[in-house]
C-alpha positions, 0 to 999 in steps of 0.5 A, a space after each residue: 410474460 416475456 417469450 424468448 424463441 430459439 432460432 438454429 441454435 443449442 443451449 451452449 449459446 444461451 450458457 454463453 449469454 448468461 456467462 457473459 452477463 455474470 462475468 461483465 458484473 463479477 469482474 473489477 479491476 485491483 484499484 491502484 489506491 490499494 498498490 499505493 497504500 500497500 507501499 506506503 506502509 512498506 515505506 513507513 516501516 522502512 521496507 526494502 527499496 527493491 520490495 517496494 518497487 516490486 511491489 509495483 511491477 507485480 501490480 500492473 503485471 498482474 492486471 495485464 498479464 502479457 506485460 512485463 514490467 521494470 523500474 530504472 533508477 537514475 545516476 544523476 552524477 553519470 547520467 546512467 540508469 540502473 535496474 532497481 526492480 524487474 520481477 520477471 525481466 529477463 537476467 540477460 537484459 537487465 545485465 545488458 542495460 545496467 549502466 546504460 547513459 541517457 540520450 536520444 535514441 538510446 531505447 525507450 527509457 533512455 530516450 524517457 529520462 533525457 527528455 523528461 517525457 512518455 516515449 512509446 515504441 509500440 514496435 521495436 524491430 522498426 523503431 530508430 529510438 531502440 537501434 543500439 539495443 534492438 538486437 538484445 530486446 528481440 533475442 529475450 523476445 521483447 517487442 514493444 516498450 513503452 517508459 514514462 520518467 518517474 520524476 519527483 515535486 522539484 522535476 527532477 528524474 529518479 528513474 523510468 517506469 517501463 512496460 514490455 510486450 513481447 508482440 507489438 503493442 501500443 497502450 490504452 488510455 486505460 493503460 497510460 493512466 494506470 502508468 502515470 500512478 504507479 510512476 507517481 508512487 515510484 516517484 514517491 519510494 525512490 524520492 524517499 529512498 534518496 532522502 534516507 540515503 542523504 539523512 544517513 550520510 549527513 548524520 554518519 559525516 556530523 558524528 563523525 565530525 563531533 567525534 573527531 573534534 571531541 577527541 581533538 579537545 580531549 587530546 588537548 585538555 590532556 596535553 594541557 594538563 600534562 604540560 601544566 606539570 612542567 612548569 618552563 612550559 606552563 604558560 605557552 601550554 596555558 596560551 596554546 589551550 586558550 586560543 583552541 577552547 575559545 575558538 571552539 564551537 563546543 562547550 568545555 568546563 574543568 571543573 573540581 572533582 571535589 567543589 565541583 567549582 568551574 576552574 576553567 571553561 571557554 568562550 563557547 559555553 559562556 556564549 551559550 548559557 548567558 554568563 559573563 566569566 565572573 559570574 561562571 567563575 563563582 558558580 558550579 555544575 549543580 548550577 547549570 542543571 536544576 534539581 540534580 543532586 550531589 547522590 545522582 551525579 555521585 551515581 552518575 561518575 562512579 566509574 572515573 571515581 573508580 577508575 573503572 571507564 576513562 570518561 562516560 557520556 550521557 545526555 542531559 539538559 542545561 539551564 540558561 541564564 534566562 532560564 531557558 533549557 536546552 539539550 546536551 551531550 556530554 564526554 566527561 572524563 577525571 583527570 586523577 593525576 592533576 592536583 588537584 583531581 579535576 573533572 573535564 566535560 566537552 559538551 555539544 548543544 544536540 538541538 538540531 540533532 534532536 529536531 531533525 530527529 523529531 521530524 523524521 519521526 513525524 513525518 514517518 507518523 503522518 507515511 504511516 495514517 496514510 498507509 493505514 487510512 486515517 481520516 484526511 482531517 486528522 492527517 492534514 492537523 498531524 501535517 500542520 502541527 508539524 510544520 508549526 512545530 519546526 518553525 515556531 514563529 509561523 502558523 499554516 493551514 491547508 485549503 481545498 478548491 472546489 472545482 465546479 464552483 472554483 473557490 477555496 475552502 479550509 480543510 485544516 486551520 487548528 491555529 488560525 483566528 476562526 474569525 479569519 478563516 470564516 471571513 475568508 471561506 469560500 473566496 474564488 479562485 483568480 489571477 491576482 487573489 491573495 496568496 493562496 487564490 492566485 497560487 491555485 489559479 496558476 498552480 504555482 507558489 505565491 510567496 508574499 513578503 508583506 500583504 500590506 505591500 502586494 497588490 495581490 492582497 489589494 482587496 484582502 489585506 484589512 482581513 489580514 491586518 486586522 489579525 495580525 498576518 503581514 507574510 503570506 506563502 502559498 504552495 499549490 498541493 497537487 495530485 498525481 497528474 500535477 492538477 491542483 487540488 487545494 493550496 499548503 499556506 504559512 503566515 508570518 507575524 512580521 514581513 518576511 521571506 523564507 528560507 531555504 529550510 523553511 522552504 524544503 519542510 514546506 514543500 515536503 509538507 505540501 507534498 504529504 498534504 497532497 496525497 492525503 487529499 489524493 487518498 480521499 479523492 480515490 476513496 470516495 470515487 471507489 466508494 461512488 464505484 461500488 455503490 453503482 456496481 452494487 446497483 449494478 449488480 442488483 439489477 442484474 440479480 433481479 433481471 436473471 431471476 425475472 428472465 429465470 422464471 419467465 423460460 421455466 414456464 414454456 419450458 416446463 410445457 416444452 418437457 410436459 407435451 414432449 413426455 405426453 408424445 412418449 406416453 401416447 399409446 394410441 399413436 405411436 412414435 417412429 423409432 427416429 421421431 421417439 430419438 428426436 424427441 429424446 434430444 428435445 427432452 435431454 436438451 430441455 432438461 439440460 436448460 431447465 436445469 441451468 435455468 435453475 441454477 442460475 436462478 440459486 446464483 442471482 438468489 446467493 449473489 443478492 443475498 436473498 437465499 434463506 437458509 434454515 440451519 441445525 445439526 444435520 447428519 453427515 452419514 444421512 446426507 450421504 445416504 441420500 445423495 448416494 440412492 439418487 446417483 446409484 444408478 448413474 456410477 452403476 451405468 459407468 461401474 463406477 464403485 463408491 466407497 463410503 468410509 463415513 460411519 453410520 454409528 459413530 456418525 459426524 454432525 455439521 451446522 447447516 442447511 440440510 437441503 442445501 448441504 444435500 445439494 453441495 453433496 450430489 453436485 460434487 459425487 455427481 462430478 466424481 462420477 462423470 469425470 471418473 474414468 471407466 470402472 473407477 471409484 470414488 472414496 469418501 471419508 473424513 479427516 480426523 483431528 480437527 477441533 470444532 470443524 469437520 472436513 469431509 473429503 470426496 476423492 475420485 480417480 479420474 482425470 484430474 485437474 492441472 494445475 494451470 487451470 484450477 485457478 478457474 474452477 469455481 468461475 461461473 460456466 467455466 467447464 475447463 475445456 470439458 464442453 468439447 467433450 461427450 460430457 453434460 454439465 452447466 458449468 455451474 454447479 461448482 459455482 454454486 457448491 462453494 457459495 453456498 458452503 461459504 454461507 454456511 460458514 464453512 469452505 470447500 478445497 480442491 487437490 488434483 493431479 492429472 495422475 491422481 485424480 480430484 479430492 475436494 474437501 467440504 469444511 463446514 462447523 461441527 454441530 453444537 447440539 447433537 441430535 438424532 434425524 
């Protein structure tokens, strides 16, 4: 049996032991991994910048209260920063430091993006690095303020991650991690931000471009056709259209509105679909594309037959010499007045165009797993895929290192011989490996022109040869803290180096590959996490009930002795030992009752409270909490009202002990924190379907608003135990389990001039039966 004694102290102090207990359990810090996949998500969706990067700032602010947080982007042209997010900076400031250049001493986060590190000024009225804008820090109370650069894969700064205190504050280790991923995420949304931003602007410049010389060689197809007419100026018309259409890099063919035989067509197309002039020159439209019939393309030119458009555009496919197609875009216009009338088609071969959007696309669809937590091997095959895709003559595979044992496993290898990766998995790490075992060692690319020449492949190259690899690139892929969590690798049939568009997809890919692998990494130590919390918890849950049920013994013989000492008639107490032993049975009840409180909460939070359900009467369950309390509201004339109706009664699916319970604990609340000759009123809500809401109003005090965030944390009285009012702190706590097990709710609307109503929701009965 475990005995606990009491010295010089009161039953407040074991209500703070036990709080302590239960909140160290209860609290856990929002994992920075939901923050991420929350703005992943965003990001897929082509979510605002300024709401991503809020997204952020609220995060740390609303783990740290006293913080306040900003994020500066980075004008790499004027070397200026400017405020992109700051939720709760003050307006004045962020005007003050719109614009504001890099440098030494140029406040935290200028003094961050210039030297491309951590700058911490845990004290700004005493630091030289915030000397030219200390006045305006201190007038909008700013005291501390720590700014790490966010900067992207190839180090270049974005911008700065800032944190504020309006007291001066250094960071915690804690703190200082939480920062560096949360730069790495900002990192993350402004490198994509600026990617867009040079996407657009490339594609607005290339349509712009193509739009411009479509209408150019329209404007001189026109002019050719018009000059034809005029027979003096026939051939230097004829010379002046030759020189234009076979410089151009575009396709154009005139061809016979009526044949439809090519009459005309330049360098560029022949080039482009295998041709020779002679064999063009026998050939029509029908010719370039397959299977399409003289009714489709009828179709298709009915408005220039009608004249209804000047010319039509539309996409299609052509067909080579070789038989291979590609995509185009073509402007397509009849001239009705030539004799006779001919078609003129201006074509642009859309390959690029139509890869660069497809990678867009994928790369959108692999932001887009990551936010939604695929498994990591199908997100790294989806990565993998794309880059064999877009570069077609190379194959790829992503590698894990274990660290403990430093070696290299295959995590995904969808087009690499199984033979090879068997071969190979497992190698160790080192300084002259391979490509990828010398990349992770040095946690730098390792690009390998030819394995039969390099002596890095020294021991590995008759594995490579044997199945046809000669190049080899390996790119280390890398957390958010630039450690090295497995290595990007690309294979090549022939020697040879990439380039610098292989080489930007593949770093971008690495790049993708690494968070995915950083994702799974944090799941896994979060799922490790809650299963020790778990146990954590249960073992807790277990000692409270055990510690329960050991005070409840002595205690119970505490109030049975002391109630024998009231009822011994033959030695009478004094009338001051009859008030102590008053005291020592308010203050023995007041314990024993938290102790049966706490034993309900470790029975709720280890999921060990049974609950016997059914349709249980609400106007009953009243009844019975009602003749418990009434001489209570009677000592305080304290009136209840009772508006639920005994005839027409409501009928709830639940516990009926436990639902008894929830109802005393609440009228008993009303009736403490009423004021003097108040009321309570109880009453149900009508028009609600499937569902009755039961409300308990009082007209007391109130609770404000700031604290009611609290009301149901466990021996949280709201600043009520400095006052003449009993209470565990508890109850509530309880109440609202216990109604959530239940499959209902329980809600609070309070004023301080109103008083409190709280609202039990909990399911209608589904078989009406009488008590």
């Amino acid at each position: 049996m475990l005995t606990l004694t009491l010295l010089h102290g009161n039953t407040g102090e074991i209500i703070e032991v036990f709080r302590n207990l239960i909140l160290d359990f209860q609290m856990q810090k929002e994992s920075i991994l939901s923050l991420q996949n929350m703005v992943l998500e965003q990001l897929a969706k082509g979510g605002d910048l300024t709401a991503n990067l809020d997204v952020l700032a609220l995060g740390y602010e609303e783990q740290y209260p006293d913080s306040k947080c900003s994020i500066l982007t980075f004008n790499p042209e004027y070397k200026t920063l400017h405020p992109a997010s700051g939720p709760n900076i003050a307006e004045e400031f962020s005007k003050a430091i719109d614009g504001m250049s890099i440098g030494l001493n140029m406040g935290a986060c200028g003094t961050a993006a210039y030297l491309k590190e951590l700058v911490i000024v845990d004290d700004i009225a005493n630091d030289p690095k915030c000397i030219s804008l200390k006045q305006t820090l201190l007038k909008c109370g700013l005291a501390a303020c720590w700014s790490l650069p966010i900067i992207n894969f190839n180090g270049e700064v974005l911008g700065t991650f800032a944190i504020y205190y309006s007291y001066p504050h250094r960071p915690t280790e804690e703190e200082l991690e939480e920062i560096k991923s949360l730069a790495y995420i900002a990192s993350i949304v402004l490198d994509s931000e600026r990617n867009k931003k040079e996407l657009q602007q490339a594609r607005a410049e290339l349509e712009k471009r193509v739009e411009q010389r479509t209408e150019e060689l329209s404007n001189v197809n026109e002019l050719f056709i018009k000059e034809s007419q005029n027979r003096k100026n026939a051939e230097q018309a004829s010379n002046h259209l030759g020189r234009i259409l076979d410089n151009s890099s575009n396709e154009i063919f005139v061809f016979d509105a009526k044949t439809l035989q090519f009459k005309l067509i330049n360098s560029g197309a022949c080039k482009n679909l295998g041709y020779t002039f002679e064999e063009m020159s026998k050939m029509s439209a029908f010719d370039l594309k397959k299977g399409f019939s003289l009714e489709k393309f009828e179709e298709l030119v009915r408005p220039l037959r009608q004249k209804e458009k000047e010319y039509i555009r539309f996409d299609t496919v052509h067909m080579r010499k070789d038989s291979s197609t590609y995509p185009v875009h073509v402007r397509l216009q009849l001239m009705h007045d030539e004799t006779p009338p001919v078609f003129v088609g201006i074509l642009e071969d859309i390959t690029e165009k139509q890869r660069s959007a497809d990678l867009i696309s994928r790369q959108n669809a692999i932001l887009e797993m990551l936010a939604t937590r695929v498994e990591l091997n199908e997100i790294l095959d989806a990565i993998v895929n794309l880059v064999e895709k877009h570069l077609s003559d190379l194959t790829c595979s992503v590698l894990t290192l274990d660290r403990k044992n430093k070696c290299m496993h295959y995590l995904s290898s969808p087009s690499i011989a199984k033979g090879y990766v068997d071969e190979l998995d497992g190698f160790q790490i080192g300084p002259e490996v391979g490509s990828c075992g010398t990349a992770a060692y040095h946690n730098k690319p390792v690009i390998v022109e030819d394995i039969g020449a390099d002596p890095l492949w020294e021991n590995y190259k008759h594995i490579g040869l044997n199945y046809g690899v000669r190049g080899c690139w390996s790119f280390p892929i890398q957390d958010n803290f630039g450690d090295v969590l497995g290595t990007f690798a690309i294979f090549s049939k022939t020697p040879r180096l990439p380039d610098e568009k292989e080489l930007d997809l593949i770093q971008t890919m690495a790049h993708m590959a690494g968070m995915g692998m950083e994702q799974k990494k944090n799941e896994d130590a979060m799922r490790q996490a809650k299963e020790k919390a778990e146990k954590a918890s249960q073992a807790k849950s277990e000692f409270l009930a055990r510690m329960s049920h050991e005070l409840r013994t002595p205690m119970n013989s505490i109030l049975g002795f002391s109630q024998l000492m009231q009822l011994n008639e033959k030695e009478p107490l004094t009338i001051k030992q009859s008030d102590n032993l008053e005291r020592i049975l308010s203050a023995g009840n007041h314990l024993l009752n938290l102790i049966n409180e706490v034993l309900d909460l470790s029975a709720i939070e280890s999921d060990k409270l049974d609950l016997s359900f059914d349709d249980v009467s609400v106007s009953s369950s009243l009844e019975y909490a009602e003749n418990l309390l009434e001489a209570e509201a009677k000592e305080r004339n304290i009136r209840i009202i009772n508006k639920v109706s005994s005839e027409q009664d409501n009928f709830v699916y639940a516990d009926k002990m436990r639902l008894r319970q929830v109802l005393l604990n609440l009228l008993s609340n009303a009736i403490k924190y009423n004021r003097e000759s108040g009321s309570v009123t109880i009453e149900i809500e009508k028009n609600t379907p499937d569902k009755v809401r039961l409300r308990v109003s009082d007209t007391g005090m109130g609770i404000s608003l700031d604290k009611q965030k609290d009301l149901f944390t466990p021996f949280d009285r709201l600043g009520a135990e400095r006052k003449a009012i009993e209470g565990t702190g508890i109850g509530l706590t309880i109440s609202k389990r216990l109604i959530k097990k239940m499959g209902g709710d329980i809600e609070l609307e309070s004023s301080t001039v109103q008083g409190s109503c709280f609202i039990i929701q909990l399911p209608e009965g589904k078989n009406i039966t009488s008590e």
